[in-house]
C-alpha positions as CSV (number, residue, x, y, z in Angstrom):
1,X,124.1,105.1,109.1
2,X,124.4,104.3,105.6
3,X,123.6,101.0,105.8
4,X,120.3,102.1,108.0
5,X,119.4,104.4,105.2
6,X,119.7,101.3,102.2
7,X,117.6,99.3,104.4
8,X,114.9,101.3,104.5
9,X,115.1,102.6,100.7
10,X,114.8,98.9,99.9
11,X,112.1,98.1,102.1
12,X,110.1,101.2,100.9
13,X,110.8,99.8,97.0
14,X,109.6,96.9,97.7
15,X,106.5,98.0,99.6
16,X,106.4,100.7,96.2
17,X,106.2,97.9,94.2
18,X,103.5,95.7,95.8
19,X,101.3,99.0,95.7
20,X,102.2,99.0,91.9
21,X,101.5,95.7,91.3
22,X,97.8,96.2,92.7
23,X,97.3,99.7,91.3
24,X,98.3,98.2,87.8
25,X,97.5,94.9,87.8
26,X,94.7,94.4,90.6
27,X,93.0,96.9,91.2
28,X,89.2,96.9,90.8
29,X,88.6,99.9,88.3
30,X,91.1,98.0,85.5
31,X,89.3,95.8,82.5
32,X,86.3,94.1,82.2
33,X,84.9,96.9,79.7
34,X,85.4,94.6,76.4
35,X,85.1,91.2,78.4
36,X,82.7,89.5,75.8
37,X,85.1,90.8,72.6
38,X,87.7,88.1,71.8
39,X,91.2,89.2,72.6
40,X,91.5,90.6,68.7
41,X,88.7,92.6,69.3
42,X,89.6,93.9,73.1
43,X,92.8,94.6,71.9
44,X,91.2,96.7,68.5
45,X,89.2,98.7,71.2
46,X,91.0,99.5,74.0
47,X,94.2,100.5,72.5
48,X,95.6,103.9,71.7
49,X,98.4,104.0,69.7
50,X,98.3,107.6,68.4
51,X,100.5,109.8,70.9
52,X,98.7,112.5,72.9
53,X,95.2,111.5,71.7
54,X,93.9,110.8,75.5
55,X,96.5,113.5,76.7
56,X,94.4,116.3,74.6
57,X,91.1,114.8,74.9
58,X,91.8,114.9,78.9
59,X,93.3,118.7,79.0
60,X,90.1,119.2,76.9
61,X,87.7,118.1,79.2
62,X,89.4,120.2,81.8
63,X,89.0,123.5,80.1
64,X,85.2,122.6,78.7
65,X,83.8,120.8,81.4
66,X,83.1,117.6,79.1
67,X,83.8,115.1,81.8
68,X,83.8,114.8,85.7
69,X,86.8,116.6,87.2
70,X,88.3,113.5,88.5
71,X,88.7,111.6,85.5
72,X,91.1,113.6,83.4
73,X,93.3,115.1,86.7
74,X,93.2,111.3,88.2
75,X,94.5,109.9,84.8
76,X,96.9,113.0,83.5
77,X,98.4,113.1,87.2
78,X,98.0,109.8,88.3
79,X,100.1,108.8,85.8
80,X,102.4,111.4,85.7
81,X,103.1,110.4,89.5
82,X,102.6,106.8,89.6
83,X,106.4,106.1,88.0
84,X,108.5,109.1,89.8
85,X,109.7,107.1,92.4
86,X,111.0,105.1,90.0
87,X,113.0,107.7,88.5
88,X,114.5,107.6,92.4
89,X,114.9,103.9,92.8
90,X,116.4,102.8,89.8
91,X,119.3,104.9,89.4
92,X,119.8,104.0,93.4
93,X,119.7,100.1,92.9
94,X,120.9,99.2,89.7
95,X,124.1,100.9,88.2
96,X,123.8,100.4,84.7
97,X,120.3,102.4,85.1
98,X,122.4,105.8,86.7
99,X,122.8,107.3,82.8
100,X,119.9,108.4,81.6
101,X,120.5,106.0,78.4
102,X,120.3,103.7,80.0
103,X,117.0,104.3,82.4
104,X,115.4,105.5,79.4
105,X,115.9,102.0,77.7
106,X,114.8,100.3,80.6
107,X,112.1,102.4,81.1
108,X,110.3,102.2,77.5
109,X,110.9,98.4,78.1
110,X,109.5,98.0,81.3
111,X,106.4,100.7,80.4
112,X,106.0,98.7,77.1
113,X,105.7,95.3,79.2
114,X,103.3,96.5,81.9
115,X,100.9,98.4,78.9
116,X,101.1,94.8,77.0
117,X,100.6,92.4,79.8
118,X,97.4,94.6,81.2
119,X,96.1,94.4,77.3
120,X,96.5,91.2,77.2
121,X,95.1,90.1,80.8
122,X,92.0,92.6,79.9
123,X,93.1,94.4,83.4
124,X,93.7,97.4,81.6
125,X,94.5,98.8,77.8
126,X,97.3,99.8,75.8
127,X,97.5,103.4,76.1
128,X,100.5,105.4,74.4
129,X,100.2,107.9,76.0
130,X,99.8,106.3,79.7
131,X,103.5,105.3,78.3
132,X,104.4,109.1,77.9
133,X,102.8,110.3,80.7
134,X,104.6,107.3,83.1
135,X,108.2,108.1,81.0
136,X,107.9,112.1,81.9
137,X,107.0,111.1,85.3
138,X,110.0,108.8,85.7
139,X,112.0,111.7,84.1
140,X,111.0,113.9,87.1
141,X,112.3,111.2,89.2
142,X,115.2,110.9,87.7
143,X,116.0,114.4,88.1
144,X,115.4,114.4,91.5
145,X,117.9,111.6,92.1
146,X,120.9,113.0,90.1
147,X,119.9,116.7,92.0
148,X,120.1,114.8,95.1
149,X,122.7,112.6,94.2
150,X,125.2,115.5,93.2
151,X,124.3,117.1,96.7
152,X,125.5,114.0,98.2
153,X,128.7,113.9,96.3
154,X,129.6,117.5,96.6
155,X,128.8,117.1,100.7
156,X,130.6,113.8,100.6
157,X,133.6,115.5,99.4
158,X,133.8,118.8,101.6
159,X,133.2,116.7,104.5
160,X,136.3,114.2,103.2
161,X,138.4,117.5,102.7
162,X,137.6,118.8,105.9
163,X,138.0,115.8,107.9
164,X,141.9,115.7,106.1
165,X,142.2,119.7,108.2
């Protein structure tokens, strides 16, 4: 049973990770805002590096009505939601990632790469606090696997201690 349940964790990972790919990299709402700025100057304008600058300005809009509905609760909870499962997947797959020092270095690294390769392929922009929001949604993740993975263990062991009776 086990083995049935690692299969399909790893096929829904990877399937995870294709949608990733295209919501990140392919998808046809990403770039082309700055296309006629050199890279200098696409990177000048479409980065945010001052943390919760977009965060505000989107809670904002919510209360005032200064935007569409869609666009701050899309961006605020899309990306709060877009990196939980890999809070869940991680921890599962690789070992050194099960403390949370370690999945937090991996995460900031791994955020940090996807931010600078959409910068730099103008499919996207650097956005700190796309980075916070992803980290805090990966944290939720997280906490749902160790919750889930101490429920394992503790039913792991009564069911080993009752199997001994």
């Amino acid at each position: 049973m086990q083995k049935v349940i690692k299969i399909a964790l790893s096929i829904s990972f990877i399937i995870y990770l294709l949608a990733l790919v295209v919501t990140l990299f392919l998808g046809t709402r990403r770039g082309y805002v700055y296309t006629d700025f050199s890279l200098f100057e696409y990177i000048k304008k479409s980065s945010n590096i001052v943390p919760f600058k977009t965060i505000n300005t989107y809670i904002m809009a919510i209360f005032d009505g200064s935007m569409n509905m869609d666009i701050p609760i899309k961006n605020l909870f899309g990306n709060l939601i877009l990196f939980l499962p890999m809070g869940i997947y991680l921890p599962y797959f690789i070992r050194k990632v099960n403390i949370i020092s370690g999945f937090s270095i991996f995460m900031f690294l791994l955020l940090f790469v996807i931010e600078f390769i959409q910068l730099v392929t103008r499919r996207g922009s650097f956005d700190i606090d796309d980075v916070i929001l992803n980290m805090l949604g990966a944290f939720i993740g997280y906490s749902i696997w160790k919750v889930v993975e101490r429920y394992l263990s503790r039913t792991n062991k009564y069911s080993s201690i009752n199997s001994v009776h």
